[in-house]
C-alpha positions in Angstrom: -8.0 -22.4 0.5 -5.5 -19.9 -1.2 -3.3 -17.3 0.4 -4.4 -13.9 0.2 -1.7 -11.9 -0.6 -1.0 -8.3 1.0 0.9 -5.5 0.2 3.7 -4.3 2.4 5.7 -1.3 2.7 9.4 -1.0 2.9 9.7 2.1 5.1 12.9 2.4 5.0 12.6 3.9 1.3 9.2 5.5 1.9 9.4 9.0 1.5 6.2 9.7 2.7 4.9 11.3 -1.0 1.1 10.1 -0.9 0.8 8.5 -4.6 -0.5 5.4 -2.6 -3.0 7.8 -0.3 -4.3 9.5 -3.3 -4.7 6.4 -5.9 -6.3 3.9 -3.1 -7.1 5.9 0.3 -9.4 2.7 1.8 -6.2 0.5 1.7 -3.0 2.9 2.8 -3.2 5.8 5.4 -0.6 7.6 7.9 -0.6 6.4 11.0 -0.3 8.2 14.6 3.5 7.8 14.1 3.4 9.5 10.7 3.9 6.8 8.7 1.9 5.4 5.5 0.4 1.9 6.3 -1.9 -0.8 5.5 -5.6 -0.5 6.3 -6.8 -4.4 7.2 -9.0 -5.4 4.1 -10.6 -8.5 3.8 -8.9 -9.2 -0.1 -6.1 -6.4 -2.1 -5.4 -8.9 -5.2 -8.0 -8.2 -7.4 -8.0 -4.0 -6.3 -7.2 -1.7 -9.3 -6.3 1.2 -7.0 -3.9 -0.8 -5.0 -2.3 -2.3 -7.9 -2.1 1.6 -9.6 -0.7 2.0 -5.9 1.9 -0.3 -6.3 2.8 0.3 -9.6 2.8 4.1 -9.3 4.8 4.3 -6.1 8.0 6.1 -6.8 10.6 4.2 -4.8 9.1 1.0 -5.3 8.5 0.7 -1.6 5.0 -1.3 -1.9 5.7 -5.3 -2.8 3.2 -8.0 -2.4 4.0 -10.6 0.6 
């Protein structure tokens, strides 16, 4: 059995600016305390829009854990 991997965000850099909302909005949202995080998927690896996500995020606050 492989790990799935997941992407995490580093909120301490986040500035909050939605590139990850808008590219893949059924895998990041805000939460009630304002801040962007990870909706529980059953796989992200193989996802274009999280990868676009990732790539496209400009503090590179998204990394795969």
């Amino acid at each position: 059995m492989s790990v799935q991997k997941k992407p995490v965000i580093d909120l301490g850099c986040c500035i909050e600016c939605g590139v990850c909302i808008d590219l893949a909005p059924h895998a990041f949202e805000i939460n009630d305390a304002g801040y962007v995080d990870i909706r529980p998927l059953d796989s992200y690896e193989d996802d274009e829009d999280i990868l676009e996500a990732v790539k496209n995020c400009p503090k590179d606050c998204i990394a795969w854990e």
